[in-house]
C-alpha positions as CSV (number, residue, x, y, z in Angstrom):
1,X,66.7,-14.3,6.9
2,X,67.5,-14.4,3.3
3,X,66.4,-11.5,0.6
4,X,64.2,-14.1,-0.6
5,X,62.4,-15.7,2.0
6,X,61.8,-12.0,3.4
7,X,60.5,-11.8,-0.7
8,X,58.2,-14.7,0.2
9,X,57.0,-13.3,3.7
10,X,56.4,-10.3,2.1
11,X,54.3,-11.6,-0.6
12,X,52.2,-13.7,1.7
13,X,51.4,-10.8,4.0
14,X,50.3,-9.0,0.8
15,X,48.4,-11.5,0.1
16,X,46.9,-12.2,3.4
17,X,46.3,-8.2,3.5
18,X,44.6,-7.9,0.0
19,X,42.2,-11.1,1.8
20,X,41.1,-9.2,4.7
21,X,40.6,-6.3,2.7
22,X,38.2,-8.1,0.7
23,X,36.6,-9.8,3.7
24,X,36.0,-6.1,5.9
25,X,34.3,-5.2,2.2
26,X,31.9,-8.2,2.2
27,X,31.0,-7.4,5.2
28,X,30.4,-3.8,4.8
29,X,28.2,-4.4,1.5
30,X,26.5,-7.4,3.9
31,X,25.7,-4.7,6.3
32,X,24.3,-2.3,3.9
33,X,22.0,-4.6,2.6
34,X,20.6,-5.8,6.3
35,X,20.3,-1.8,6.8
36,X,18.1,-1.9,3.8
37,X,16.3,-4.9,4.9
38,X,15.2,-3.4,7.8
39,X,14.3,-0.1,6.1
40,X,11.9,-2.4,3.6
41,X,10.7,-4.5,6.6
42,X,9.8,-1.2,8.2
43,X,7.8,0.2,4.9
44,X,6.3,-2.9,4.3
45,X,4.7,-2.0,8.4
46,X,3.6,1.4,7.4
47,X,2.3,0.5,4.3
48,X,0.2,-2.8,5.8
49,X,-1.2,-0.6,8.7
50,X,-2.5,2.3,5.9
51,X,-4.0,-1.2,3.7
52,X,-6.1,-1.7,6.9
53,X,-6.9,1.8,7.4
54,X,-8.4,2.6,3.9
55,X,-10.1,-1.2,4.1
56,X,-11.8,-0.2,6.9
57,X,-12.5,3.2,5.5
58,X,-13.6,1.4,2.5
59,X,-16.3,-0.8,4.7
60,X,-17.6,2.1,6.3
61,X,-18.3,3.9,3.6
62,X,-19.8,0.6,1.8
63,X,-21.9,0.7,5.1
64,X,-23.3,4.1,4.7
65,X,-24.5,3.4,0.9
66,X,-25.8,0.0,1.8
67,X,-28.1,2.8,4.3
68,X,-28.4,5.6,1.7
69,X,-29.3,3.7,-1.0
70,X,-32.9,2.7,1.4
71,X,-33.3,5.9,1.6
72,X,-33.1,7.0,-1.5
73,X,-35.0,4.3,-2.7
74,X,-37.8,5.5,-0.8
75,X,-37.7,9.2,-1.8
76,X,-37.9,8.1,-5.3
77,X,-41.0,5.5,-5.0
78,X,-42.9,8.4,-3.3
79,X,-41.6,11.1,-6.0
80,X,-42.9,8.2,-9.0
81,X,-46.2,8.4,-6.8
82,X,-46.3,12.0,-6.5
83,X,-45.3,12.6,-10.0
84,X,-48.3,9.5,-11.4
85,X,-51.0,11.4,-9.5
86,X,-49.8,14.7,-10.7
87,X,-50.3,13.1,-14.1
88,X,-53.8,11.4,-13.1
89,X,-54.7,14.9,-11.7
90,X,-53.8,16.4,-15.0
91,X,-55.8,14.0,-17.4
92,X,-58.8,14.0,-15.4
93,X,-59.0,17.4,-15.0
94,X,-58.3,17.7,-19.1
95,X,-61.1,14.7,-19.7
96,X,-64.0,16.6,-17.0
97,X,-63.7,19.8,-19.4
């Protein structure tokens, strides 16, 4: 071979070299990203499961104030009551003097 077709072949492998290079980075920077993919896929899980678990946290306690709030409604008819005939007590007791 002559100087300058081994100049060629030389330049070709360079070439060819400098190619794969960029390929093996590619595909290392397309790895990375499916690793992070996967990471976010997996968050997204996690983060879906704890939605349904303060939902249904969040309907329970909806639940129990649906069942309070009888209650309570309740204690505060009889206190109005209590209180009116502690005030009807009071006036006619005031009016029989």
């Amino acid at each position: 071979m002559t100087a300058k077709s081994s100049n060629v072949v030389d330049n070709r492998l360079d070439r060819i070299e400098q190619k794969i290079d960029k390929l093996s980075e590619a595909i290392i920077s397309i790895a990375r990203a499916e690793e992070k993919l996967v990471m976010l896929e997996n968050d997204k899980k996690f983060l879906m499961q704890k939605m349904v678990e303060v939902d249904d946290r969040v309907a329970a306690v909806e639940k129990k104030v649906d069942e309070t709030q009888g209650t309570i409604s309740i204690i505060q008819r009889i206190t109005w009551i209590g209180i009116s005939t502690a005030v009807a007590a009071a006036i006619g007791a005031y009016l029989k003097r």
